[in-house]
NUMAR-90230 format. One line per field, with one value per residue (C-alpha): residue number from 1; x, y, z. Coordinates in nm, 3 decimals, always signed. Example, Ala and Ser with C-alpha at 12.3 -4.5 7.8 and 13.67 -1.06 7.14 Angstrom:
<pts>
num (1 / 2)
east (+1.230 / +1.367)
north (-0.450 / -0.106)
up (+0.780 / +0.714)
</pts>
This chain:
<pts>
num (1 / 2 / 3 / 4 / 5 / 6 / 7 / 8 / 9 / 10 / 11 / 12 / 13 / 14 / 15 / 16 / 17 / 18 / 19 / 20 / 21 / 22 / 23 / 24 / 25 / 26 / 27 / 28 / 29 / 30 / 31 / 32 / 33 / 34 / 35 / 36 / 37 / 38 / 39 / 40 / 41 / 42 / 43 / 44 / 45 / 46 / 47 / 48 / 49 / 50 / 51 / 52 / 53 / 54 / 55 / 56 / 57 / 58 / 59 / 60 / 61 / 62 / 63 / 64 / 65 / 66 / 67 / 68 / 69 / 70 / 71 / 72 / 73 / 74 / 75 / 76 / 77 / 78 / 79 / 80 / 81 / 82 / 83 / 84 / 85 / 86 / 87 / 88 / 89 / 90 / 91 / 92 / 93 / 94 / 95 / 96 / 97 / 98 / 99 / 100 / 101 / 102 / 103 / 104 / 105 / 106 / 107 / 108 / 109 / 110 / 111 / 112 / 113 / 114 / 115 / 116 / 117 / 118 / 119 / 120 / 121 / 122 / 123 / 124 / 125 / 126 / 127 / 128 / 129 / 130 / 131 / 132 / 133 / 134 / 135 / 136 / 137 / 138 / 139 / 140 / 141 / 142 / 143 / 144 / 145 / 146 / 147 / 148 / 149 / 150 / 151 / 152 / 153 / 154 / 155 / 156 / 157 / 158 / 159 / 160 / 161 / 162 / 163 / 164 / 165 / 166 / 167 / 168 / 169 / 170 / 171 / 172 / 173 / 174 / 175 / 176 / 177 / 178 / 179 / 180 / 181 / 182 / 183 / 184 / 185 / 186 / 187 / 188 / 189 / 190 / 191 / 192 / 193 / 194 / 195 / 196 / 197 / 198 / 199 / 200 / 201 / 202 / 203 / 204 / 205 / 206 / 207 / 208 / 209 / 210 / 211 / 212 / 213 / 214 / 215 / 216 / 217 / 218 / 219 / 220 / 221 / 222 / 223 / 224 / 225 / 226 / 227 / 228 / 229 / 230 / 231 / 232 / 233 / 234 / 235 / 236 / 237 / 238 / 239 / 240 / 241 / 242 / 243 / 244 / 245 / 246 / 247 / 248 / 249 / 250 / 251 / 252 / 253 / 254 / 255 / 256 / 257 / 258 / 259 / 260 / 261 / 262 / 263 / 264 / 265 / 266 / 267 / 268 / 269 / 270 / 271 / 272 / 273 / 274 / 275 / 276 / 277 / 278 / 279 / 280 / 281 / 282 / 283 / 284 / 285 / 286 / 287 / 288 / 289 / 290 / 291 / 292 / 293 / 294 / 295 / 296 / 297 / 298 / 299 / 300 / 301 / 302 / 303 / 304 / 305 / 306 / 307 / 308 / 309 / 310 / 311 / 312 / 313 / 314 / 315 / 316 / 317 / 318 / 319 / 320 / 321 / 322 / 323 / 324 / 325 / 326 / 327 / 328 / 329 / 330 / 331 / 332 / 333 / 334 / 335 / 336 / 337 / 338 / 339 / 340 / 341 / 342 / 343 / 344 / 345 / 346 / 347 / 348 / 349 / 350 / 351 / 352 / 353 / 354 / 355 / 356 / 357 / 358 / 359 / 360 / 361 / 362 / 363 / 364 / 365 / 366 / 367 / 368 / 369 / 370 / 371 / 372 / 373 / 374 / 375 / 376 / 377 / 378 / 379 / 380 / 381 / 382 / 383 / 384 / 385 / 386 / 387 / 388 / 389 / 390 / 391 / 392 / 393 / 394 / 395 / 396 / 397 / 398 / 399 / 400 / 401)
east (+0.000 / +0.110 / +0.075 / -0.222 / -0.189 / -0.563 / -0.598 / -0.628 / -1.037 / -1.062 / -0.949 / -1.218 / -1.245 / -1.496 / -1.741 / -1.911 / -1.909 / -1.858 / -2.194 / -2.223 / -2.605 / -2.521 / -2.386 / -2.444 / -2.860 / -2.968 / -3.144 / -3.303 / -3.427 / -3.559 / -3.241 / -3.060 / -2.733 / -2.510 / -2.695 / -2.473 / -2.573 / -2.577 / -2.806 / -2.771 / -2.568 / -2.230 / -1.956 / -1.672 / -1.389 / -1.147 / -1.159 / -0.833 / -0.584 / -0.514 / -0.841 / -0.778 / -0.386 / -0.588 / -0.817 / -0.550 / -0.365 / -0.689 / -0.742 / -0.362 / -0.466 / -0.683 / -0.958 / -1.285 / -1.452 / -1.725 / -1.576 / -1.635 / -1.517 / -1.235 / -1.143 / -0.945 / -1.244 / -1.480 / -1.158 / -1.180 / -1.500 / -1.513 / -1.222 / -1.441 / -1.705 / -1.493 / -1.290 / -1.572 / -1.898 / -1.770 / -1.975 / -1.813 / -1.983 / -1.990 / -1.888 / -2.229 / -2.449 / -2.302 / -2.510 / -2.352 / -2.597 / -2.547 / -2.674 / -2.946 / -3.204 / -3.192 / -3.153 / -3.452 / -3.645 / -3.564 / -3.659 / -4.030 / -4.068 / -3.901 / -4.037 / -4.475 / -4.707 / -4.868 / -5.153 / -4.913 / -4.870 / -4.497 / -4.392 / -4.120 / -4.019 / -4.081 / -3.941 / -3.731 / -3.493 / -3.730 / -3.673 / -3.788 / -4.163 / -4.106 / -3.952 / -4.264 / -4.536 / -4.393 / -4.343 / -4.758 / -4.741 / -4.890 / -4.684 / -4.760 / -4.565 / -4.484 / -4.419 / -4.070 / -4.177 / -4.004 / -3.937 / -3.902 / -3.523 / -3.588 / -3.452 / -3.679 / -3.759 / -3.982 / -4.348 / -4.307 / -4.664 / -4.795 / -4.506 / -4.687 / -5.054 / -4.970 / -4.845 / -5.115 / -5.416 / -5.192 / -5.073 / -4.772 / -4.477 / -4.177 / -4.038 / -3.755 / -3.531 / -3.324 / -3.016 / -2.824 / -3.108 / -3.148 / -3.249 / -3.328 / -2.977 / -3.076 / -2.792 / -3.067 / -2.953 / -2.886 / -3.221 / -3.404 / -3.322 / -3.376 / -3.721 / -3.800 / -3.668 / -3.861 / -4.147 / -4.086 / -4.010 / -4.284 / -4.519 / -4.350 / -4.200 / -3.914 / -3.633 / -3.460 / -3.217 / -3.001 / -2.754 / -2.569 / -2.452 / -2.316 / -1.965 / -2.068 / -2.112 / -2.068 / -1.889 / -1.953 / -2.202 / -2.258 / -2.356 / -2.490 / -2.581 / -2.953 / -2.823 / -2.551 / -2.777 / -2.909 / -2.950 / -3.321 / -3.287 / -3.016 / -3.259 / -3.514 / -3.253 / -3.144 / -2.862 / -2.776 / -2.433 / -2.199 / -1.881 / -2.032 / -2.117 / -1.806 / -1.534 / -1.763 / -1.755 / -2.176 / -2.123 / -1.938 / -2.228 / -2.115 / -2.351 / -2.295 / -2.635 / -2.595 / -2.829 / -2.818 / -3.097 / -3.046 / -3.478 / -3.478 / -3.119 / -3.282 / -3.555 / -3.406 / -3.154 / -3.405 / -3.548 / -3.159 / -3.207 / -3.533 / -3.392 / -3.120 / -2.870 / -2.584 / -2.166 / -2.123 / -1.884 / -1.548 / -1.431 / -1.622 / -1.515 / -1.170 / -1.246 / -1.436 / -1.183 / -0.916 / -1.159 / -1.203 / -0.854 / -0.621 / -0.876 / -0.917 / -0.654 / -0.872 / -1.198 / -1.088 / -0.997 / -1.265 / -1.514 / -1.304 / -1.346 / -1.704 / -1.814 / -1.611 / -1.817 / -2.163 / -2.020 / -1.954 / -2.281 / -2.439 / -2.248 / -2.305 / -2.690 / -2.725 / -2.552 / -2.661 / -3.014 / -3.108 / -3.514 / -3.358 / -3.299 / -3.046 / -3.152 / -2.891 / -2.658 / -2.569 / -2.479 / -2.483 / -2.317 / -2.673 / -2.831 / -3.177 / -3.282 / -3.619 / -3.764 / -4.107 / -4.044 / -3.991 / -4.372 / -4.342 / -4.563 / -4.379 / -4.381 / -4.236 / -3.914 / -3.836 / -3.830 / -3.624 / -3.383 / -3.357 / -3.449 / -3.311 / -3.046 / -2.933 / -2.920 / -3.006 / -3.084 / -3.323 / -3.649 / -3.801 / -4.156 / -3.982 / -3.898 / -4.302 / -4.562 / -4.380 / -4.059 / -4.260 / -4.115 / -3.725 / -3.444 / -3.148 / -2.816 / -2.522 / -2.233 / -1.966 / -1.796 / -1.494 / -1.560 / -1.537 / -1.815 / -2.049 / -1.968 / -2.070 / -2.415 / -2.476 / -2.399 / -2.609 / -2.937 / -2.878 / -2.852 / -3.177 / -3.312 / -3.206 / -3.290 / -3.660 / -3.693 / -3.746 / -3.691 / -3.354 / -3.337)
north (+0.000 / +0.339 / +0.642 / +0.829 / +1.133 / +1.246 / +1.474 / +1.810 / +1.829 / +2.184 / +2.147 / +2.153 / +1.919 / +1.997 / +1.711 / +1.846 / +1.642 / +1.362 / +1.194 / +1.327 / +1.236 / +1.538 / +1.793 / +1.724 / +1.607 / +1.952 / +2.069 / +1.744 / +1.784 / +2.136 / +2.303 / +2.551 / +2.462 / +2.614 / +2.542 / +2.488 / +2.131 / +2.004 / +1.727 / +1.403 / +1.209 / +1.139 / +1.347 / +1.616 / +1.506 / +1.229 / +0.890 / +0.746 / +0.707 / +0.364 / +0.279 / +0.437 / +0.223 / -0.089 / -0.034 / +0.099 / -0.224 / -0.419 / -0.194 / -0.297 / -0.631 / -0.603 / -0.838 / -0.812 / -1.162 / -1.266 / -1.221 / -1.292 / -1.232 / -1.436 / -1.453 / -1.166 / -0.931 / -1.080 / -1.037 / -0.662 / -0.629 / -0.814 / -0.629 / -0.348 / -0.416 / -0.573 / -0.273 / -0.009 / -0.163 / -0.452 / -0.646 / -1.033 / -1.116 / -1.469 / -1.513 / -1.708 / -1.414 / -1.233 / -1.095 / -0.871 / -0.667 / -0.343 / -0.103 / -0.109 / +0.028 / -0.262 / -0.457 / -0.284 / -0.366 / -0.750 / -0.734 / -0.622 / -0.922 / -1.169 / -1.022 / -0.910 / -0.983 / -0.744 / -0.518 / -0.563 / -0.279 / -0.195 / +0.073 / +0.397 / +0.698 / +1.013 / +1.241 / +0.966 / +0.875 / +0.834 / +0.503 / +0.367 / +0.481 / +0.372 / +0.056 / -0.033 / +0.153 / +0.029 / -0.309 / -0.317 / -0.281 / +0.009 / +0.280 / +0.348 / +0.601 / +0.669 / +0.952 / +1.097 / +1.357 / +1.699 / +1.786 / +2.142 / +2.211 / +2.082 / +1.745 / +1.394 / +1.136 / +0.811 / +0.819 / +0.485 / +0.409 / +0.518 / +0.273 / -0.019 / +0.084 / +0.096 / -0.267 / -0.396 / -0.174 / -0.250 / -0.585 / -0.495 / -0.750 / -0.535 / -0.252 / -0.025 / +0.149 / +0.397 / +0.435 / +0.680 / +0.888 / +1.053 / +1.356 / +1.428 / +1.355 / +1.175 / +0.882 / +0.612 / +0.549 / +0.206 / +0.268 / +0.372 / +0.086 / -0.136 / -0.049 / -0.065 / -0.398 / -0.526 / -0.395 / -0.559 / -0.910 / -0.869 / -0.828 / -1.057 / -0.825 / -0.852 / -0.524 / -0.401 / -0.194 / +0.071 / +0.194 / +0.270 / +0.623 / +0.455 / +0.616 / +0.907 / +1.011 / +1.317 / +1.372 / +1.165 / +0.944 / +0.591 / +0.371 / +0.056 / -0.233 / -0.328 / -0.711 / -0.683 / -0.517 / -0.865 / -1.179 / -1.222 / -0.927 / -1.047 / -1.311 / -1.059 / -0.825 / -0.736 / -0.531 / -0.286 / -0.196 / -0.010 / +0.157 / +0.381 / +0.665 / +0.699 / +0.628 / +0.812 / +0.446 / +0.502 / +0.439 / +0.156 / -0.012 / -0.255 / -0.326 / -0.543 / -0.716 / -0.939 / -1.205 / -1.372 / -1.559 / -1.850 / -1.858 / -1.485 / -1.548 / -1.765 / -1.604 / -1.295 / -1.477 / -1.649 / -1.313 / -1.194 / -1.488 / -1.465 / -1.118 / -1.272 / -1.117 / -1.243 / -1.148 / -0.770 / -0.580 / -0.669 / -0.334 / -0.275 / -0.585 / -0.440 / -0.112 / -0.245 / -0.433 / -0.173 / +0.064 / -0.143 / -0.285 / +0.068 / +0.380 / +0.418 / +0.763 / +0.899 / +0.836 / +0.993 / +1.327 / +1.315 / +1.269 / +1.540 / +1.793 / +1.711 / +1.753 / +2.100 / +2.180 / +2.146 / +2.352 / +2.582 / +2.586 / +2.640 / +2.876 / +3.117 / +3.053 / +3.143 / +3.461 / +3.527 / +3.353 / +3.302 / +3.232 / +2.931 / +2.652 / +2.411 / +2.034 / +1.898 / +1.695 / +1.363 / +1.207 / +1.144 / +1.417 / +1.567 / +1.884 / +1.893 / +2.238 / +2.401 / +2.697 / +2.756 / +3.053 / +3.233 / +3.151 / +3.082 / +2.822 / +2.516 / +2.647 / +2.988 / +2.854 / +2.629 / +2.935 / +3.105 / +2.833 / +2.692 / +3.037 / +3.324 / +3.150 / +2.897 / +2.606 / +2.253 / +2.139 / +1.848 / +1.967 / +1.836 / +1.734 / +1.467 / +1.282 / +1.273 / +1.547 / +1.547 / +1.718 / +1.987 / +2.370 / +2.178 / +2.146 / +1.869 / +2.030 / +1.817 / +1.969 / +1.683 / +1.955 / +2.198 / +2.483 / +2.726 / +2.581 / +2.560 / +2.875 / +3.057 / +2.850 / +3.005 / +3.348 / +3.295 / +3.181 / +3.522 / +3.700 / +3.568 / +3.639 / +4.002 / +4.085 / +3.924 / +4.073 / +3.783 / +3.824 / +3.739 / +3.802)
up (+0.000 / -0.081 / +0.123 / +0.063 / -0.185 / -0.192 / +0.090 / -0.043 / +0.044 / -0.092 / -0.443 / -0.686 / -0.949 / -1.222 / -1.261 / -1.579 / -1.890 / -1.698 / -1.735 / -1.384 / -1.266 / -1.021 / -1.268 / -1.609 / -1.648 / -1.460 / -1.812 / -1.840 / -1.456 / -1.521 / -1.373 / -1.489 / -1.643 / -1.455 / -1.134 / -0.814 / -0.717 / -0.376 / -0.404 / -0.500 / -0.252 / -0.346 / -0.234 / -0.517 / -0.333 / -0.576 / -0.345 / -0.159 / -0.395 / -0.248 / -0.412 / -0.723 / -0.706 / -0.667 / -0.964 / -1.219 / -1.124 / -1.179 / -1.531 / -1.620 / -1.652 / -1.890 / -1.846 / -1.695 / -1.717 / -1.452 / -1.118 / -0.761 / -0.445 / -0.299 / +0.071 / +0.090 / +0.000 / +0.307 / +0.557 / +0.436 / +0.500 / +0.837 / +0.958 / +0.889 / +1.090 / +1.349 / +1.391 / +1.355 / +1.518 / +1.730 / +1.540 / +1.441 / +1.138 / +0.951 / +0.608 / +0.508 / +0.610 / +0.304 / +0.024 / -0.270 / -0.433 / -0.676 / -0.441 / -0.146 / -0.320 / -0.528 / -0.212 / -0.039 / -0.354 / -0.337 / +0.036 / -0.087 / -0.345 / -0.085 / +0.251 / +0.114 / -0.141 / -0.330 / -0.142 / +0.194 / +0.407 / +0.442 / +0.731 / +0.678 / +0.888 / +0.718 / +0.606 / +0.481 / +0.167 / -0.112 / -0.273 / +0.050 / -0.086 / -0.451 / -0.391 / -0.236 / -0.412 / -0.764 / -0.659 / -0.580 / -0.199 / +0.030 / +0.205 / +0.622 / +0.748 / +1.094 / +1.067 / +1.292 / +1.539 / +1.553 / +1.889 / +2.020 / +1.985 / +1.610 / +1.677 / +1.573 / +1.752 / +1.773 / +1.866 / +1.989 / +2.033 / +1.673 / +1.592 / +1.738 / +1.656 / +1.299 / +1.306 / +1.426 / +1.275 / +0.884 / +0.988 / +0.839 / +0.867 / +0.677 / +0.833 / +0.628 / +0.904 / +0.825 / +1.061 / +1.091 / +0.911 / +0.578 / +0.593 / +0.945 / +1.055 / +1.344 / +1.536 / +1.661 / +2.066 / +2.164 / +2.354 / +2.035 / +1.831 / +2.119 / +2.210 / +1.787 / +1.790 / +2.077 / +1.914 / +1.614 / +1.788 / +1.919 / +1.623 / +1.401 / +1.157 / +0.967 / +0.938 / +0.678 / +0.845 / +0.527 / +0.740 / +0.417 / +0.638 / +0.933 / +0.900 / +0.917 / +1.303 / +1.457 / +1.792 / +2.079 / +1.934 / +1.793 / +1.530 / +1.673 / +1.398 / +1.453 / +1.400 / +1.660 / +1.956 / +2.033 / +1.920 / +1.843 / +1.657 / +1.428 / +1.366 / +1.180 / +1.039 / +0.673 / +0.703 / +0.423 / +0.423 / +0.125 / +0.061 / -0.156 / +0.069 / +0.239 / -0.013 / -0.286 / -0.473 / -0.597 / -0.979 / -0.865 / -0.755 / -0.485 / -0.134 / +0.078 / +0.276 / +0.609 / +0.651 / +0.966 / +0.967 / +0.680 / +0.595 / +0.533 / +0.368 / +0.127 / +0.048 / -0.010 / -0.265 / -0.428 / -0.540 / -0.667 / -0.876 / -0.999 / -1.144 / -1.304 / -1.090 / -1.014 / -0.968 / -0.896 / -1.159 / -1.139 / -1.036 / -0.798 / -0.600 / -0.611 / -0.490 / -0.245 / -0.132 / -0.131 / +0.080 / +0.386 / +0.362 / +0.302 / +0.299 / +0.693 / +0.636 / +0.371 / +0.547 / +0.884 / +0.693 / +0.450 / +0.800 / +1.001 / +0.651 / +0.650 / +1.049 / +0.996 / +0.668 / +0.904 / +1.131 / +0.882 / +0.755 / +1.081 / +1.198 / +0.852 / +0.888 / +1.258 / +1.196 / +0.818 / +0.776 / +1.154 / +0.981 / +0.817 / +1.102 / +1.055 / +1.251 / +1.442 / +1.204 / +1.434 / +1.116 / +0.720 / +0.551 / +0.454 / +0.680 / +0.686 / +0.668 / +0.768 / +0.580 / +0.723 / +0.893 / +0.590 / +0.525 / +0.151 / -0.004 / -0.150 / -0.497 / -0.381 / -0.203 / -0.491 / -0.696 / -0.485 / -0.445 / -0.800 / -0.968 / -0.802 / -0.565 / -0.874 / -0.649 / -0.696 / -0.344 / -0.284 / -0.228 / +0.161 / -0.052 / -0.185 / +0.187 / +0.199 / +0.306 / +0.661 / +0.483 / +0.312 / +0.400 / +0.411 / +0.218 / +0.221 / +0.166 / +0.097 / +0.234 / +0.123 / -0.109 / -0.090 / +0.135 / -0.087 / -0.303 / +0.019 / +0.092 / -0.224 / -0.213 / +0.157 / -0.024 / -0.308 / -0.125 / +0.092 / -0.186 / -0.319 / -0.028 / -0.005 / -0.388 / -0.333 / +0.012 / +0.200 / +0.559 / +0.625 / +0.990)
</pts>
């Protein structure tokens, strides 16, 4: 392994003409061109050059037949989890998938039938809904609950009445969560579990963010808090978020529980999936193996971006409130107090602020009057988005403070 070279987290590197989903399809999106995008979630910042070493090695070759993981890849990945969750994980439980969206959608087919009730927390990462809606199955929300200092939590209780009144038997967790932010406690997760246990229901648990946690906090594996509960658990797992590996297309799902393990397979197979690309195995690989000096400086860059952020809207925008970020690298902001109607602060935003932010409607009705800023970008580039939305402001004079 080589010493890492890619440090330098405020250098920009232009994306356009890239076939960058996040740059170059604004126009076809109803953007403007030349919109500043923070959107989509994956991250401007060039990925650990001990990645990029192991794939131009793997390029060198030359050949790029079917390919699978060997040994070396699942001690990468174990040491991983070992090192970063205490959690000892078995070889068998194992499932490679492209992505977890595709892995949440195979969960639907192998987990309901169509007309089942499946239950999400909203505001919450959209392909959670359209997973299950285009897959034939009915959406239940319970919904998070924003607490006075702007946090969420868990009403606990609507929780449990809408298993039973749906008798719903899939739940999709989200953990840590996208948009709101929110680090489940051990206590959380616990008392959702035991809920769950108790109802019967199965969880798929996308905890695709999990590196990404802020201060004193902690990611705890729903599988790993007990073991009844690894018994229930999908566990959606992928480099992709924090080595910035998401056209790479590489997840990796843990199965305890060898019914649900089949079951879930069975579905892969049905869709005539079946090795992951060949580079994405190696980068994979390489990530959990040599990238631990790239992600603790990309994380450090990020958790100072936030701050950043926060601390320009509290003393430039003090209407716009900024949620707590306990994790992802996405701030969940909330507009309301401006009092503009839905259609009104997209215009401002996309229009007069030329920003391509992800509008809060599309978590679910719950995220309406929000915005979710992704703040894994140079400084510099954050910064000028902060001054063009108060610029906006200004010129359309909306209350600023």
């Amino acid at each position: 392994m080589t010493q890492e070279r890619n440090l330098d987290f405020d250098a920009i590197i232009d994306r356009r003409n890239t076939d960058s989903l996040k740059y170059d399809f604004a126009e076809k999106r109803g953007m403007s061109k030349n919109a500043l995008c923070l959107w989509v979630a994956d991250m401007d910042f060039p990925t650990s050059s001990c990645i990029l070493d192991a794939v131009s090695e793997r390029v060198a070759h030359g050949i790029f037949g079917y390919t699978e993981s060997g040994s070396g890849y699942i001690e990468a990945l174990a040491g991983w989890m070992q090192s970063r969750y205490q959690w000892e994980i078995e070889p068998e439980w194992v499932v490679k998938t492209p992505g977890v969206v595709f892995a949440l959608a195979m969960a639907v087919k192998a987990f309901s039938k169509e007309g089942d009730a499946i239950l999400i927390q909203q505001p919450v990462y959209y392909p959670f809904a359209e997973v299950i809606e285009k897959n034939g199955r009915k959406v239940v929300s319970n919904d998070l609950v924003q607490r006075e200092d702007g946090s969420y939590g868990i009403d606990f209780d609507d929780f449990e009445q809408k298993l039973i009144q749906e008798n719903i038997s899939l739940f999709f967790l989200c953990s840590p969560h996208n948009p709101v932010g929110r680090v489940w406690t051990k206590e959380e997760l616990i008392r959702l579990g035991e809920i769950c246990i108790k109802h019967q229901v199965i969880v798929v648990s996308d905890e695709i963010h999990a590196d990404f946690v802020f201060g004193n906090r902690q990611h705890h594996v729903f599988a790993n808090l007990r073991e009844d509960f690894a018994d229930i658990s999908i566990v959606c797992t992928s480099p992709g978020k924090t080595f910035n590996l998401a056209g790479l297309q590489v997840s990796n799902i843990f199965i305890p529980n060898r019914t649900l393990r089949k079951r879930f397979t069975t579905q892969i197979q049905a869709a005539g999936y079946s090795q992951l690309n060949t580079l994405g195995l190696v980068a994979c690989e390489a990530a959990y193996r040599y990238g631990a000096v790239w992600y603790e400086a990309m994380l450090a860059y990020v958790e100072e971006n936030i701050a950043f952020l926060k601390n320009y809207i509290k003393k430039e925008l003090p209407k716009i409130k900024v949620t707590e970020t306990e994790g992802t690298y996405l701030v969940w902001l909330d507009f309301r107090e401006l009092g503009l109607s839905e259609e009104k602060q997209e215009e401002l935003i996309a229009k007069h602020a030329n920003l391509w932010l992800s509008k809060g409607g599309t978590f679910g009705r719950a995220g309406i009057g929000f915005e979710r800023v992704n703040v894994a970008c140079p400084r510099s580039i954050l910064e000028q988005a902060l001054c063009q939305l108060k610029e906006a402001m200004v010129k359309l004079e909306v209350q600023v403070k």
